[in-house]
N, C-alpha and C positions, 0 to 999 in steps of 0.2 A: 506349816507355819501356824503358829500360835493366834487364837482370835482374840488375847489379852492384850499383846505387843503391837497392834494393829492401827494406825491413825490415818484419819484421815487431813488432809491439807486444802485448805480454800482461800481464793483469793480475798484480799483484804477491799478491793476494788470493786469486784464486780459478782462477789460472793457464791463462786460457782465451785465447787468441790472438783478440782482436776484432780489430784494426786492421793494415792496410798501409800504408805510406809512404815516401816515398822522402827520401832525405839524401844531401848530396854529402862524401864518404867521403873528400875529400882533406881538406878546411876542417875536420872533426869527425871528431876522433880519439876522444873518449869514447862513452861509451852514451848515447844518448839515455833519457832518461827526461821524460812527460807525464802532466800530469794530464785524466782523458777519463773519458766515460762510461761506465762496463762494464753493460751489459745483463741479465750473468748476476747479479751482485751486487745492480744495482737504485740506483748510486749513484757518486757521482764517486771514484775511485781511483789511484792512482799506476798508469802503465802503463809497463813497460821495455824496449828493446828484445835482440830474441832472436835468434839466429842462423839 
């Protein structure tokens, strides 16, 4: 797996980096943003990606 393609995702809430994934960086010029479980909240939250 490529370390270009590589993102990470943190809650907008309680700003803890749960998630990595990967996205193809030419097709998707904006931020990604998901909604996903955050474990530390306890609940489904908007999650954004970060640099």
């Amino acid at each position: 797996m490529s370390q270009d393609n590589l993102i990470k995702l943190e809650c907008t809430v309680c700003k803890h980096v749960n998630y990595h994934s990967k996205k193809n960086k030419k097709t998707l010029k904006k931020r990604l943003e998901l909604k996903k479980h955050c474990p530390w909240c306890k609940k489904h939250t908007l999650h954004k990606e970060t640099k």
